[in-house]
PyMOL Python script that loads the backbone (N, CA, C, O; Angstrom):
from pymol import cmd

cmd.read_pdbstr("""\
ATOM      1  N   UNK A   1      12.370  -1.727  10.094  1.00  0.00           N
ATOM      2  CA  UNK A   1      12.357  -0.299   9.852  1.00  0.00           C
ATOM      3  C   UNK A   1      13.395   0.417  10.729  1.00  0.00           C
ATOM      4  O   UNK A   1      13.655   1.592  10.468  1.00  0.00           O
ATOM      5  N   UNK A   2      13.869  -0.063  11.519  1.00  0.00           N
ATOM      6  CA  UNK A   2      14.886   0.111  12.679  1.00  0.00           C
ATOM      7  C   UNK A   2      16.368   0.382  12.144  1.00  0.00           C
ATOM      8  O   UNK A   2      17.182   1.297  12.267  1.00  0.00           O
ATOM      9  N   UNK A   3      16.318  -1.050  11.384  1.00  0.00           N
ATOM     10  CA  UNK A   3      18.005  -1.407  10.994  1.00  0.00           C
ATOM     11  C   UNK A   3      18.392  -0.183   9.927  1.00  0.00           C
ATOM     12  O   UNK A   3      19.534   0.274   9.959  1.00  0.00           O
ATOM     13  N   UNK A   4      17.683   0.189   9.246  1.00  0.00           N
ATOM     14  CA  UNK A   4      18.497   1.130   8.338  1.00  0.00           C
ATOM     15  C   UNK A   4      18.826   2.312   8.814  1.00  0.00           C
ATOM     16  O   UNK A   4      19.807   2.902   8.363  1.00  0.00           O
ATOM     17  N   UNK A   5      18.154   2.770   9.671  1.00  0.00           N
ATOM     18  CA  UNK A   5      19.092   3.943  10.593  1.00  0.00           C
ATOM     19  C   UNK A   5      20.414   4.248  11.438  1.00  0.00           C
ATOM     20  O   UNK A   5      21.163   5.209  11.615  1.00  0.00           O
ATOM     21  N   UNK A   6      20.263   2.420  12.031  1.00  0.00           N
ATOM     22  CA  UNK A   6      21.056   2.222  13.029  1.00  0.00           C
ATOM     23  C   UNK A   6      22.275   1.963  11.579  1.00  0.00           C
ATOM     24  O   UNK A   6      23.190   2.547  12.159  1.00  0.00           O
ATOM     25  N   UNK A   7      22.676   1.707  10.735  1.00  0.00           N
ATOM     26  CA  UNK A   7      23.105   1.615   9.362  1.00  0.00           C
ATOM     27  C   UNK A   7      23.459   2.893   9.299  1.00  0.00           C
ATOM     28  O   UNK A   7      24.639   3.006   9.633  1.00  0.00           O
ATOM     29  N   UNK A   8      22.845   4.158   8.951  1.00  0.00           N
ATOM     30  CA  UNK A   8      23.363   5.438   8.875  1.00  0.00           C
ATOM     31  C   UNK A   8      23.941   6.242   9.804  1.00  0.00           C
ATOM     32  O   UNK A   8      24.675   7.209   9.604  1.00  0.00           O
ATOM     33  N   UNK A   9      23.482   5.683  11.062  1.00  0.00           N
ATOM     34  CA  UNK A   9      24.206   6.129  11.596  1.00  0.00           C
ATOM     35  C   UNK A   9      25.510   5.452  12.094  1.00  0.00           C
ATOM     36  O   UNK A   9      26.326   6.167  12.676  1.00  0.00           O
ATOM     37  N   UNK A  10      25.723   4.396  11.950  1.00  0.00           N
ATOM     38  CA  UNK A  10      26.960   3.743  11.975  1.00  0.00           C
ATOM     39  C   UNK A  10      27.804   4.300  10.777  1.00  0.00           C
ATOM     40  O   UNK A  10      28.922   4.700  11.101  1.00  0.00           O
ATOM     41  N   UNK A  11      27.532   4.381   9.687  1.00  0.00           N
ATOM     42  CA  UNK A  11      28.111   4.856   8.711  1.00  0.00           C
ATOM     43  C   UNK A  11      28.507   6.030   8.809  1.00  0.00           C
ATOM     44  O   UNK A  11      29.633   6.456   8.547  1.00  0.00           O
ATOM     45  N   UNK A  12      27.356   6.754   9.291  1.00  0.00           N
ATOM     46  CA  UNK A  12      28.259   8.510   9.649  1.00  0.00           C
ATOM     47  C   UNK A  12      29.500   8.570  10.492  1.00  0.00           C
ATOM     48  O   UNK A  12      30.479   9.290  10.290  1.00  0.00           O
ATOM     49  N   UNK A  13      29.292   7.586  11.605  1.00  0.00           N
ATOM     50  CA  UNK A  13      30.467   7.714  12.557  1.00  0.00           C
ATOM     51  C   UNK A  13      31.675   6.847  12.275  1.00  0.00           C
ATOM     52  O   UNK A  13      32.652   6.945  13.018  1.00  0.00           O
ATOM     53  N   UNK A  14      31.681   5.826  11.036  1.00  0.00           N
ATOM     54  CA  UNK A  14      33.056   5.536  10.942  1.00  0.00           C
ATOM     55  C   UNK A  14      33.198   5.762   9.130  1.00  0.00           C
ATOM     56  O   UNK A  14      34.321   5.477   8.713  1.00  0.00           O
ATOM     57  N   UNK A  15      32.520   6.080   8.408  1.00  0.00           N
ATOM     58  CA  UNK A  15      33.288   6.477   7.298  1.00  0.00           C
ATOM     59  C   UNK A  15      33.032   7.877   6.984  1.00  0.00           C
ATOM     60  O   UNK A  15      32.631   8.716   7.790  1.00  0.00           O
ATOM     61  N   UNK A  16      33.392   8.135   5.298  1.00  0.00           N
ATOM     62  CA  UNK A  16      33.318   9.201   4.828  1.00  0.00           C
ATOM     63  C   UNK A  16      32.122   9.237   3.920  1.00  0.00           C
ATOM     64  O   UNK A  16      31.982  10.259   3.249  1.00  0.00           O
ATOM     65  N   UNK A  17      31.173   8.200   3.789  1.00  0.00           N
ATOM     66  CA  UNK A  17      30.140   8.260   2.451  1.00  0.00           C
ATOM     67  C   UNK A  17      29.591   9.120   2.674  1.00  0.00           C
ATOM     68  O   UNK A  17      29.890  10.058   1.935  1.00  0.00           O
ATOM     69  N   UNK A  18      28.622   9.398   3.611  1.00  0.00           N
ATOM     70  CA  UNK A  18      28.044  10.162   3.476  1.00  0.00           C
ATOM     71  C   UNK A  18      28.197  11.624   3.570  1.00  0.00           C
ATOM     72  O   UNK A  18      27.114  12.191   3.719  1.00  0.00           O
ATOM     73  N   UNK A  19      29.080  12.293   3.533  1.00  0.00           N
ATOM     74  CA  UNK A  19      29.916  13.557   3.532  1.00  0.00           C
ATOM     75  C   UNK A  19      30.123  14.067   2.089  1.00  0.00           C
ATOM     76  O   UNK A  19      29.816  15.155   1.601  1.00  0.00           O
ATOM     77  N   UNK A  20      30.870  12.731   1.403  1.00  0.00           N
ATOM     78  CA  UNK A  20      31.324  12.866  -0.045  1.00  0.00           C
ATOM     79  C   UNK A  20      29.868  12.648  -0.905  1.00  0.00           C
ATOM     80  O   UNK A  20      29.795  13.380  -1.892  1.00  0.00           O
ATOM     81  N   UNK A  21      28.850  11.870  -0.709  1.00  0.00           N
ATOM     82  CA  UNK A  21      27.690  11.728  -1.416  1.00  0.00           C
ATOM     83  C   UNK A  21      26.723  12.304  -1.311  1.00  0.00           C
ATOM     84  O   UNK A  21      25.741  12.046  -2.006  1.00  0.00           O
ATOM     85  N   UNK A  22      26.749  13.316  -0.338  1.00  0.00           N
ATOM     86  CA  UNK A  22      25.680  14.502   0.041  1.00  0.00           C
ATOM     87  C   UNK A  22      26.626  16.423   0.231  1.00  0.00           C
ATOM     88  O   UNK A  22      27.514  16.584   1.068  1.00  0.00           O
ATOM     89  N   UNK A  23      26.397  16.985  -0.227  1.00  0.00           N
ATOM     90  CA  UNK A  23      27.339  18.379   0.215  1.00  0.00           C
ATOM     91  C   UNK A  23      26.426  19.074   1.323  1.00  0.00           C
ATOM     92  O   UNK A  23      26.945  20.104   1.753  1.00  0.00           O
ATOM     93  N   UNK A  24      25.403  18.812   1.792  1.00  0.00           N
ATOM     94  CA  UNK A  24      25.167  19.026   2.847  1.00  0.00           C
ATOM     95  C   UNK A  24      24.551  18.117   3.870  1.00  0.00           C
ATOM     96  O   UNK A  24      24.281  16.938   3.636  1.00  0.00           O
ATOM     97  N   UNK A  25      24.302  18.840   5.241  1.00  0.00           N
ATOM     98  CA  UNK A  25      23.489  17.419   6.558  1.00  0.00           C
ATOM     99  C   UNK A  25      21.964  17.544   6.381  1.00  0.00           C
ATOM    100  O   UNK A  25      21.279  16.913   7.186  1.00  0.00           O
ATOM    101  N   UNK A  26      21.140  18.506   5.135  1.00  0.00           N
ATOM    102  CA  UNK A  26      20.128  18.243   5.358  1.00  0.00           C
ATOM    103  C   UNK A  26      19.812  17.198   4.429  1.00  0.00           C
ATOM    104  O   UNK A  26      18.895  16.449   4.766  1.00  0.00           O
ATOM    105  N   UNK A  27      20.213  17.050   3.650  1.00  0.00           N
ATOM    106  CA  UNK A  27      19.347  15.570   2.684  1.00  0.00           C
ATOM    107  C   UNK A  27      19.793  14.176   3.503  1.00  0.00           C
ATOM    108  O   UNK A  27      19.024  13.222   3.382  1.00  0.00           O
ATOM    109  N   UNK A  28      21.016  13.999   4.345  1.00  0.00           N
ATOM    110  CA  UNK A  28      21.153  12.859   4.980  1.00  0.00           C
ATOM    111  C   UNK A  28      20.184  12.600   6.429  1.00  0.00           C
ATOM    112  O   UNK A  28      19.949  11.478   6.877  1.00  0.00           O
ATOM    113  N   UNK A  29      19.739  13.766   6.979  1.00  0.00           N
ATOM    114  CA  UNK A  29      19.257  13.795   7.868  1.00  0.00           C
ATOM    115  C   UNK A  29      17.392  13.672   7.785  1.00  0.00           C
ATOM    116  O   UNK A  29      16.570  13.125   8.520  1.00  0.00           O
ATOM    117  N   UNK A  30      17.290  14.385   6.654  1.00  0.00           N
ATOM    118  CA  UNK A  30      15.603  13.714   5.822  1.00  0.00           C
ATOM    119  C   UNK A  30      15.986  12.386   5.377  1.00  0.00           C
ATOM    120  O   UNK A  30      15.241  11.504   5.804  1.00  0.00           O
ATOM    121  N   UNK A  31      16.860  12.032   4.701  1.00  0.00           N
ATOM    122  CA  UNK A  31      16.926  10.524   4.394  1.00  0.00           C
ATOM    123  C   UNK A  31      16.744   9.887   5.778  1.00  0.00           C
ATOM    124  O   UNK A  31      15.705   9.240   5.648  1.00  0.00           O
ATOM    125  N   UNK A  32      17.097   9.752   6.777  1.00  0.00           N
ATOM    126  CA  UNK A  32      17.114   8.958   8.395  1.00  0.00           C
ATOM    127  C   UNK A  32      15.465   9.447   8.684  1.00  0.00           C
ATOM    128  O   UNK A  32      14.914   8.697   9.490  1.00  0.00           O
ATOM    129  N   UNK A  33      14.807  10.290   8.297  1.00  0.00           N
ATOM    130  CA  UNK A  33      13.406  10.541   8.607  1.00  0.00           C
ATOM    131  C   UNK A  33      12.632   9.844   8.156  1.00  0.00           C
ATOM    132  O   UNK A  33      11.919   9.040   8.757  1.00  0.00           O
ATOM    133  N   UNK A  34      12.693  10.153   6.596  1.00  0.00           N
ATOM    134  CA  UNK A  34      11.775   9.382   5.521  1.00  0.00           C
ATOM    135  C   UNK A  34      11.892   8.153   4.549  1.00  0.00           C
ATOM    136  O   UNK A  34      11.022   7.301   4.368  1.00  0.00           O
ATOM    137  N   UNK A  35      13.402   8.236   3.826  1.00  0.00           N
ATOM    138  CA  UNK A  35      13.647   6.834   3.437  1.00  0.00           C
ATOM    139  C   UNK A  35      15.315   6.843   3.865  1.00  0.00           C
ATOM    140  O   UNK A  35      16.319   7.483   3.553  1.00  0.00           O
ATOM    141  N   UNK A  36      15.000   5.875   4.649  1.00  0.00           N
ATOM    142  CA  UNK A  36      16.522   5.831   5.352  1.00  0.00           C
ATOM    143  C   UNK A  36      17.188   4.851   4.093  1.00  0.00           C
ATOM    144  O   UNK A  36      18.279   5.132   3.596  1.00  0.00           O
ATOM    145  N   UNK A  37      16.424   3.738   3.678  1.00  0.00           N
ATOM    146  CA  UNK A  37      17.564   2.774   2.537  1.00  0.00           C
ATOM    147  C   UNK A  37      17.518   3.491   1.518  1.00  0.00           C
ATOM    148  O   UNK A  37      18.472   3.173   0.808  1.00  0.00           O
ATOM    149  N   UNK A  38      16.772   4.499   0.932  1.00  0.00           N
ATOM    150  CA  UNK A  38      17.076   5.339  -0.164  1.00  0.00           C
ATOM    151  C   UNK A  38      18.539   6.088  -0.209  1.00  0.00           C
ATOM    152  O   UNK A  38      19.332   6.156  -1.148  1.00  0.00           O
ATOM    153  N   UNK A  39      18.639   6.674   1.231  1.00  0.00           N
ATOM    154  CA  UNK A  39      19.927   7.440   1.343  1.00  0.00           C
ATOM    155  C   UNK A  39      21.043   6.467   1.131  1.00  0.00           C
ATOM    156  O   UNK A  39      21.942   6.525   0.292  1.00  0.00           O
ATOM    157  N   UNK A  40      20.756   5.310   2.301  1.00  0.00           N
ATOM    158  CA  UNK A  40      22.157   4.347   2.250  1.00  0.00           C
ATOM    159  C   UNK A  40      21.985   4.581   0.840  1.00  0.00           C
ATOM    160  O   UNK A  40      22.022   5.786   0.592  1.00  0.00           O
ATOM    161  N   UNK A  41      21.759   3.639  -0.471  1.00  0.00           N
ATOM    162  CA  UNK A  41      21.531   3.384  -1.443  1.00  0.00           C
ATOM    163  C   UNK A  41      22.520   4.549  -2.422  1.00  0.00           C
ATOM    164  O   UNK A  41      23.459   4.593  -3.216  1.00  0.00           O
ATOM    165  N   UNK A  42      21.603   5.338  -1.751  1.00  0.00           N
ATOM    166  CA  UNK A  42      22.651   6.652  -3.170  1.00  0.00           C
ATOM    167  C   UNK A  42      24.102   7.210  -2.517  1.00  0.00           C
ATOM    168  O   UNK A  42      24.953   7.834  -3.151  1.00  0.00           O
ATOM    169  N   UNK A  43      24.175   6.847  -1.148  1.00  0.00           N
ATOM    170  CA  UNK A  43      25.634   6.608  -0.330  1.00  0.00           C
ATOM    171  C   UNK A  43      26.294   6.279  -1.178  1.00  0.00           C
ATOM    172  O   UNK A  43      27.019   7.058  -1.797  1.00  0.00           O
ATOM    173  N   UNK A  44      26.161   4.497  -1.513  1.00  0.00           N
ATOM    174  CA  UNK A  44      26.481   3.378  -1.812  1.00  0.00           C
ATOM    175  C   UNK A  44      27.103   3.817  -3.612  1.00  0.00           C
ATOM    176  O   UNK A  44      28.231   4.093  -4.020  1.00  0.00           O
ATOM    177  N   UNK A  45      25.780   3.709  -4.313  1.00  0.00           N
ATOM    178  CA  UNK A  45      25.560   4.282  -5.966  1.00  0.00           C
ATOM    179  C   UNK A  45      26.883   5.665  -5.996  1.00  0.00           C
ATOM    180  O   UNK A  45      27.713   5.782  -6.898  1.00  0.00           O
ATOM    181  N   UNK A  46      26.801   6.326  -5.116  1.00  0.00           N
ATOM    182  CA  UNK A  46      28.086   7.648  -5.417  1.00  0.00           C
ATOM    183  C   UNK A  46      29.552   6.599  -5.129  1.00  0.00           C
ATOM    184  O   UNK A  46      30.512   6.837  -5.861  1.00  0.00           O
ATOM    185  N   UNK A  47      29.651   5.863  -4.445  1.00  0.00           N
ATOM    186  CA  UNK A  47      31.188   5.537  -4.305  1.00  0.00           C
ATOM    187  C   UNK A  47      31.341   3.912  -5.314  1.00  0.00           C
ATOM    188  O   UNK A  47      32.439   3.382  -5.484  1.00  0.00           O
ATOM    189  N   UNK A  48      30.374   3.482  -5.735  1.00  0.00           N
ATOM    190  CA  UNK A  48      30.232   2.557  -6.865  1.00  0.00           C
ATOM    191  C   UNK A  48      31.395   3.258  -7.928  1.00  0.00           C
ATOM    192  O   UNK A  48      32.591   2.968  -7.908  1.00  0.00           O
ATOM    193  N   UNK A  49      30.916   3.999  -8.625  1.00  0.00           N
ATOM    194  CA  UNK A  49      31.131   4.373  -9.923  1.00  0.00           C
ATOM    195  C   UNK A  49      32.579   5.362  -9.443  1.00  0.00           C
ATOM    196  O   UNK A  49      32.450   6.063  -8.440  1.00  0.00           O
ATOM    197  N   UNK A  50      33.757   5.374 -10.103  1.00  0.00           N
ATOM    198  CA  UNK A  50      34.629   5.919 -10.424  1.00  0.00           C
ATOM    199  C   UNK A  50      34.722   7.460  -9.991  1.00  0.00           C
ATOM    200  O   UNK A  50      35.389   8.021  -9.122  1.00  0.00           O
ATOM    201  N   UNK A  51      33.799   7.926 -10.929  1.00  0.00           N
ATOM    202  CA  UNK A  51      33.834   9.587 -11.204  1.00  0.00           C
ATOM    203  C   UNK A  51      33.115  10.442 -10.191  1.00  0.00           C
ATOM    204  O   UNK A  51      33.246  11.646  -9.971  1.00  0.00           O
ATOM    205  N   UNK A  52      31.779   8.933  -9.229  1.00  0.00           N
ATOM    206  CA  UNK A  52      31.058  10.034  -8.458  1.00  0.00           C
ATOM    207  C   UNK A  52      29.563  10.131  -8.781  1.00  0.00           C
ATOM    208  O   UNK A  52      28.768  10.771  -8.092  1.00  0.00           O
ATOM    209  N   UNK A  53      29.249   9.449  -9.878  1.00  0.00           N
ATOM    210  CA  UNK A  53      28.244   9.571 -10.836  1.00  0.00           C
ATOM    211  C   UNK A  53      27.399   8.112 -10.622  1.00  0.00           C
ATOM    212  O   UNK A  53      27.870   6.991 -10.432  1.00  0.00           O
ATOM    213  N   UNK A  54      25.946   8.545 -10.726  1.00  0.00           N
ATOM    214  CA  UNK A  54      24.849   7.441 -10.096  1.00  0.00           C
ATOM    215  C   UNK A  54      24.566   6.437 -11.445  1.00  0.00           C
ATOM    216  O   UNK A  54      23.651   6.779 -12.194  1.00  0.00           O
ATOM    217  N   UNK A  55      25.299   5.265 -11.749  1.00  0.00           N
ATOM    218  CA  UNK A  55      24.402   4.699 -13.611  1.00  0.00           C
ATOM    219  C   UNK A  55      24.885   3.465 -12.752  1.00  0.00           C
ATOM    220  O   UNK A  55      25.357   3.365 -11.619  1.00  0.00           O
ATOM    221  N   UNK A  56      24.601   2.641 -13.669  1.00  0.00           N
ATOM    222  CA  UNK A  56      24.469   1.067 -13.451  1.00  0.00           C
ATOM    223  C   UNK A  56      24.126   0.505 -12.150  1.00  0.00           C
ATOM    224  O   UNK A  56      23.408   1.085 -11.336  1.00  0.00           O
ATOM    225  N   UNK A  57      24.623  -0.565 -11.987  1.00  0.00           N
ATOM    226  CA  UNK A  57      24.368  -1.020 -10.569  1.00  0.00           C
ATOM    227  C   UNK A  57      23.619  -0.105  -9.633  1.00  0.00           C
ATOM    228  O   UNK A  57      22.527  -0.148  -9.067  1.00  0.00           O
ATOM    229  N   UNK A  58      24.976   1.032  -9.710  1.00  0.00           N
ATOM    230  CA  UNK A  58      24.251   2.291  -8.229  1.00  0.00           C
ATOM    231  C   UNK A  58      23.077   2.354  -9.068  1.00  0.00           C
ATOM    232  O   UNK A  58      22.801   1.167  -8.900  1.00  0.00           O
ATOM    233  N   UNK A  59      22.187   2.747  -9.810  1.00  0.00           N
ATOM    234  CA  UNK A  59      21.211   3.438 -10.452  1.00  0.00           C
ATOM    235  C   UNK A  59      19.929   2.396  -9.769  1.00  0.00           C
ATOM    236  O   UNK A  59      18.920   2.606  -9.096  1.00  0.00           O
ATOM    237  N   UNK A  60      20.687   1.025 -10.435  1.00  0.00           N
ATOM    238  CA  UNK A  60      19.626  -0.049  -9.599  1.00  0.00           C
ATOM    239  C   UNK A  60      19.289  -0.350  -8.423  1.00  0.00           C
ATOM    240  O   UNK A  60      18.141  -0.696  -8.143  1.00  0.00           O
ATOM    241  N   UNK A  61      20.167  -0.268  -7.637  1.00  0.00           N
ATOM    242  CA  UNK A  61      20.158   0.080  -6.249  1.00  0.00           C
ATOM    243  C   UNK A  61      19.073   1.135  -5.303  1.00  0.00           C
ATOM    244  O   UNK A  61      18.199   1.013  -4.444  1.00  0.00           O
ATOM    245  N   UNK A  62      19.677   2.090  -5.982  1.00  0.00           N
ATOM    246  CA  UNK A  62      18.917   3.342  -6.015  1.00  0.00           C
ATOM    247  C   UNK A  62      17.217   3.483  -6.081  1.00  0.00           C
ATOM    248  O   UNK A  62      16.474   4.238  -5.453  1.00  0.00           O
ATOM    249  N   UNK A  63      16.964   2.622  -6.925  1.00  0.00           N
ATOM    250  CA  UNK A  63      15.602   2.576  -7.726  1.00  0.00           C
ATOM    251  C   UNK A  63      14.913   1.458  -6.595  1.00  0.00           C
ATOM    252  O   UNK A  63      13.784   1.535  -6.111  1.00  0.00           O
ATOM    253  N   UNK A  64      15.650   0.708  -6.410  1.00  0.00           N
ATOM    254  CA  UNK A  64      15.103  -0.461  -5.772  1.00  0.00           C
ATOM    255  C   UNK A  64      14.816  -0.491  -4.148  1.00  0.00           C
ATOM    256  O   UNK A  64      14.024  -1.232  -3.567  1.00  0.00           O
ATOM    257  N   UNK A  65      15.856   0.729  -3.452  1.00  0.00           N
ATOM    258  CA  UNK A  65      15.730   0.944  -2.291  1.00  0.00           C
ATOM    259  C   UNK A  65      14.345   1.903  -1.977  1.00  0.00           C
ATOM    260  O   UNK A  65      13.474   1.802  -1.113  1.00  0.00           O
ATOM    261  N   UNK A  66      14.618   3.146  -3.392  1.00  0.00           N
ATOM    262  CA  UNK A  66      12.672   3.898  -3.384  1.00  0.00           C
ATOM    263  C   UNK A  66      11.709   2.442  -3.529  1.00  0.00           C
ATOM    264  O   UNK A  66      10.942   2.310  -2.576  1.00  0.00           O
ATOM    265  N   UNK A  67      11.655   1.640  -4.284  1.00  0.00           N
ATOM    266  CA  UNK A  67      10.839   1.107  -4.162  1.00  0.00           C
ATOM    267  C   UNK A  67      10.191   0.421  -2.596  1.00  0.00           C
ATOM    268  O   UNK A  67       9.076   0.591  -2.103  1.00  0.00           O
ATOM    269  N   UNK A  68      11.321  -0.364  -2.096  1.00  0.00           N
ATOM    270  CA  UNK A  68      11.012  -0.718  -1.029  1.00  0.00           C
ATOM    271  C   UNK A  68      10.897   0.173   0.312  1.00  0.00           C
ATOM    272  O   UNK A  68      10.339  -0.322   1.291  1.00  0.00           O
ATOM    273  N   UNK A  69      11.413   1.470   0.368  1.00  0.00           N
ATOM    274  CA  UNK A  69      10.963   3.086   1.263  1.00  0.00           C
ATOM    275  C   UNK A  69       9.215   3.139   0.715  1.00  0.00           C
ATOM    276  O   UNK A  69       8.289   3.112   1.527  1.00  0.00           O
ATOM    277  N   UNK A  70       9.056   3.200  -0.449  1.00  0.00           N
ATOM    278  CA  UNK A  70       7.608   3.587  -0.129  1.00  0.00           C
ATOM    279  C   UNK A  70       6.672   2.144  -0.030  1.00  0.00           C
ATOM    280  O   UNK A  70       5.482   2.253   0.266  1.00  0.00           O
ATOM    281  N   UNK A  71       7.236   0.859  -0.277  1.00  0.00           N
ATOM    282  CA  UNK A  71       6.062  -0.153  -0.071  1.00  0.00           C
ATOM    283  C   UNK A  71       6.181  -0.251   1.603  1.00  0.00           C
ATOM    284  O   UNK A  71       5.264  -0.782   2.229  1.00  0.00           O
ATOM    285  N   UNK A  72       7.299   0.262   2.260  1.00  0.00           N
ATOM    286  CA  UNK A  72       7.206  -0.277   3.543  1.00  0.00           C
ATOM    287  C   UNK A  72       6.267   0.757   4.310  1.00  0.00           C
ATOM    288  O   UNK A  72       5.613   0.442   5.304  1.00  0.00           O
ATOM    289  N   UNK A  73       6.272   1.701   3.885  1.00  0.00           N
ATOM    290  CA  UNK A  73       5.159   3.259   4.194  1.00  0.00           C
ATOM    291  C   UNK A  73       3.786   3.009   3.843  1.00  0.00           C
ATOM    292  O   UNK A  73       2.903   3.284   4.655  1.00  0.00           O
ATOM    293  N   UNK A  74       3.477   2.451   2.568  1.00  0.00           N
ATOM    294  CA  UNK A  74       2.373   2.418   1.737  1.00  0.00           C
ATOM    295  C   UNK A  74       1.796   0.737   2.631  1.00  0.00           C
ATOM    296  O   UNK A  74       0.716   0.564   3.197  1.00  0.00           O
ATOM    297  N   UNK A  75       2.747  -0.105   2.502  1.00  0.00           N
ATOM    298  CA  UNK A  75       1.727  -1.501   2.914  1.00  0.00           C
ATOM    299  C   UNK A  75       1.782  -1.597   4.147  1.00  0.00           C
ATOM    300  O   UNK A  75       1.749  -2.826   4.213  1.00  0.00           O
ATOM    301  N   UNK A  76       1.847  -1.224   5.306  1.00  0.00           N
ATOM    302  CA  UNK A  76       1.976  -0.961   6.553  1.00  0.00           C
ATOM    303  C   UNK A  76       0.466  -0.152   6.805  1.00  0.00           C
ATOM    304  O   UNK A  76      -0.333  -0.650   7.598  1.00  0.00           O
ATOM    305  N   UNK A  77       0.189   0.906   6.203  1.00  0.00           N
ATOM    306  CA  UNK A  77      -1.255   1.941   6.303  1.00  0.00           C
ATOM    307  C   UNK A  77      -2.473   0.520   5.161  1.00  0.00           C
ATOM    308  O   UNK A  77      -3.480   0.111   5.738  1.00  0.00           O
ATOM    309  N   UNK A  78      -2.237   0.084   3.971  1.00  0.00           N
ATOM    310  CA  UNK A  78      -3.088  -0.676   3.588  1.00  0.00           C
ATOM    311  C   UNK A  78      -3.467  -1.872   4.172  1.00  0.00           C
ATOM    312  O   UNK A  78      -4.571  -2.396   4.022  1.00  0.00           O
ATOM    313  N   UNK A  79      -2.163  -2.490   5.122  1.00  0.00           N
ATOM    314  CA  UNK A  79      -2.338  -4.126   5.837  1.00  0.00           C
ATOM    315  C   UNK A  79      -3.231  -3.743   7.092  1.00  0.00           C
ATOM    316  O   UNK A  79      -3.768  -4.641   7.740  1.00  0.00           O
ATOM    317  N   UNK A  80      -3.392  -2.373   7.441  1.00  0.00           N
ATOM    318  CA  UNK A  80      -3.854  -1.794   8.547  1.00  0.00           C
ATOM    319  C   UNK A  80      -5.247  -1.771   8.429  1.00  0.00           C
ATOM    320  O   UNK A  80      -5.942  -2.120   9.383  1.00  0.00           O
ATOM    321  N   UNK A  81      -5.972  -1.225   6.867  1.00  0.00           N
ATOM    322  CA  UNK A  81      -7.016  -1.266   6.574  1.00  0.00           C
ATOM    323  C   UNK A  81      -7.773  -2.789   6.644  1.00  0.00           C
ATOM    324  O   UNK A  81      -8.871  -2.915   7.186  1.00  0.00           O
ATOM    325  N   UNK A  82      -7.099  -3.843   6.071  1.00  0.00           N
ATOM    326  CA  UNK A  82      -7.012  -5.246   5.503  1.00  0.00           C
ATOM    327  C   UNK A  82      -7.522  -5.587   7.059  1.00  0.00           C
ATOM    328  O   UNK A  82      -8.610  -6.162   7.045  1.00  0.00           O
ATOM    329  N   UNK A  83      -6.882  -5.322   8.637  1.00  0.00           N
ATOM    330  CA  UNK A  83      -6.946  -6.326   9.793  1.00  0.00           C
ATOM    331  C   UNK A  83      -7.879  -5.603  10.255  1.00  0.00           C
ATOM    332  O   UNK A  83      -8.274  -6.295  11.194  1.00  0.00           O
ATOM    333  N   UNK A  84      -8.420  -4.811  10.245  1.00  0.00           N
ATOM    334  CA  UNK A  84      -9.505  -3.900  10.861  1.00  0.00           C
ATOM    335  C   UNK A  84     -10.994  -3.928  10.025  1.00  0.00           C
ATOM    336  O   UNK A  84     -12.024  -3.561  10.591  1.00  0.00           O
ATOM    337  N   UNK A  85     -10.989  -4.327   8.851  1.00  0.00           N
ATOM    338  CA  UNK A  85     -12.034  -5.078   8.387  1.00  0.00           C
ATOM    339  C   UNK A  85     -12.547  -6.423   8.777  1.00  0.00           C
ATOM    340  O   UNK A  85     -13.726  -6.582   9.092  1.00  0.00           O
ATOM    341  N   UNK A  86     -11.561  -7.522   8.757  1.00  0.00           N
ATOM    342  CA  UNK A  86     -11.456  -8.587   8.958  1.00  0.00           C
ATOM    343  C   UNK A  86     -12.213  -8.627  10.365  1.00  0.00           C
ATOM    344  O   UNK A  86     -13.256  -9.210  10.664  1.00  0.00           O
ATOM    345  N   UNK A  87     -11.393  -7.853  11.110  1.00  0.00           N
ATOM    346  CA  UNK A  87     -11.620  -7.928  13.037  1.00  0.00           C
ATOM    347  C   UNK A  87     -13.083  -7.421  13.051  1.00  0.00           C
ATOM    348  O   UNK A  87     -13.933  -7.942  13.773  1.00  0.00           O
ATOM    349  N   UNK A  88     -13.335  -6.402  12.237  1.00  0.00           N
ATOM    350  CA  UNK A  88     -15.218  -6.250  12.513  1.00  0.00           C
ATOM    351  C   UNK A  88     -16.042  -7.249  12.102  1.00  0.00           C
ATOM    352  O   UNK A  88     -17.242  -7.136  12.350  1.00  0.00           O
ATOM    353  N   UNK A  89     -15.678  -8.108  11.582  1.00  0.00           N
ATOM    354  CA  UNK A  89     -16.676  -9.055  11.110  1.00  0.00           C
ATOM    355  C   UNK A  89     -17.097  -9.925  12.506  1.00  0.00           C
ATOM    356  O   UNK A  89     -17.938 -10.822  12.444  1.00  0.00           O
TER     357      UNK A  89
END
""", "prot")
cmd.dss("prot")
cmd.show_as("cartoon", "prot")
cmd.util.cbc("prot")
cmd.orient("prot")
């Protein structure tokens, strides 16, 4: 949960993605809060495609990084429930 920040923020300080794939610092700066590989991801998906525009690959990317932002949120609070049952027995 570490590495993808240390990722954005490496990225802020030596390229341009995230400047050109966001027009402002607040959606990159909620992305580093809440889903940090979501942001990389749509970083990534904007300089994919030609024109700027999120379809193919980027789209999958995209989709796949939400997925894994909320299972790492979501199964972290349920594996929590899972060892704290177990341990009362």
């Amino acid at each position: 949960m570490f590495f993808p920040r240390v990722a954005i923020v490496l990225v802020w300080l030596f390229s341009d993605y995230l400047e050109q794939a966001y027009n402002t610092l607040l959606w990159p700066v909620l992305g580093f809060i809440f889903m940090p590989l979501t942001t990389l991801a749509y970083a990534f998906a904007w300089h994919v495609q030609p024109q700027g525009s999120i379809s193919g690959i980027g789209l999958v990317a995209v989709v796949l990084a939400v997925l894994l932002d909320l299972g790492i949120i979501g199964g972290s609070a349920g594996n929590r429930k899972v060892r704290t049952y177990y341990n009362r027995r």
